[in-house]
C-alpha positions in Angstrom: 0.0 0.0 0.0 1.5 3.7 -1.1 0.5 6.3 1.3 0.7 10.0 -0.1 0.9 12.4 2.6 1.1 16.1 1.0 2.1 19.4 3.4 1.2 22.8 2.5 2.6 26.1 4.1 0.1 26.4 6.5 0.9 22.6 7.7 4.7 23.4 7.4 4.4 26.2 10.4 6.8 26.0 13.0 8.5 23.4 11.4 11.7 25.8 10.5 11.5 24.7 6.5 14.2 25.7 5.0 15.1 25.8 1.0 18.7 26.0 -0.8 18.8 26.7 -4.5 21.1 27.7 -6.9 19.6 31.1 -8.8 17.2 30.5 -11.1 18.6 33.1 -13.5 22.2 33.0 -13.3 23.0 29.7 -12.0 25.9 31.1 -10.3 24.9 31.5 -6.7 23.5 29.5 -4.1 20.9 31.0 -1.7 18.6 29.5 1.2 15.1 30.5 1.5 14.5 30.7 5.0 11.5 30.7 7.8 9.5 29.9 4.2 6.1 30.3 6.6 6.5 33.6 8.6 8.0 35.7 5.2 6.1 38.9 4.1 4.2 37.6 0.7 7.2 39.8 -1.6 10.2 38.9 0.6 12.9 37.1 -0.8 16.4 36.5 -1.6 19.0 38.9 -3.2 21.4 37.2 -5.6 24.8 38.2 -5.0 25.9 37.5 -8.5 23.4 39.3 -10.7 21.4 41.1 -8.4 17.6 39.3 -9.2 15.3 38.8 -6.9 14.2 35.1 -5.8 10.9 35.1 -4.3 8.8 31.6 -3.0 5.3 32.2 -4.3 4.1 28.3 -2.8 4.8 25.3 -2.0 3.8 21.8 -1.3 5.7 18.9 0.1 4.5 15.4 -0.9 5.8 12.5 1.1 5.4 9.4 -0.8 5.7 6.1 1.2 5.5 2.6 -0.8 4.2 -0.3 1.7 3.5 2.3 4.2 0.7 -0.5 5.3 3.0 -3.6 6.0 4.9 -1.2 8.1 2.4 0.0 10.2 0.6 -3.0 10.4 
């Protein structure tokens, strides 16, 4: 049995999410998205390289667990 277990922001509060990326537009930086719950809706990250602005519009986690039955059972 597969259980699909799927986490929104909301869920996620208090959980200290983080998220690492490299930039989206130059590739050449790598920046962490931080207390991804609490942030004003516009605040992001500042690339260092080129100067654009990374900004986390949603997110959704989805655990997937194969046999998820045998092992609780």
């Amino acid at each position: 049995m597969t259980r699909i277990d799927k986490y929104t922001l909301d869920r996620l509060r208090g959980r200290d999410v983080r998220l690492t990326v490299d930039c989206p537009q130059c590739r050449g930086t790598r920046m962490e998205l931080g207390d991804l719950v609490n942030a004003a809706p516009l605040q992001g990250v500042t690339c260092l390289k080129c100067k654009a602005l990374v900004v986390l519009d949603g997110l959704s986690l989805t655990v997937i667990r194969e046999n998820a039955g045998a092992s609780e059972g």
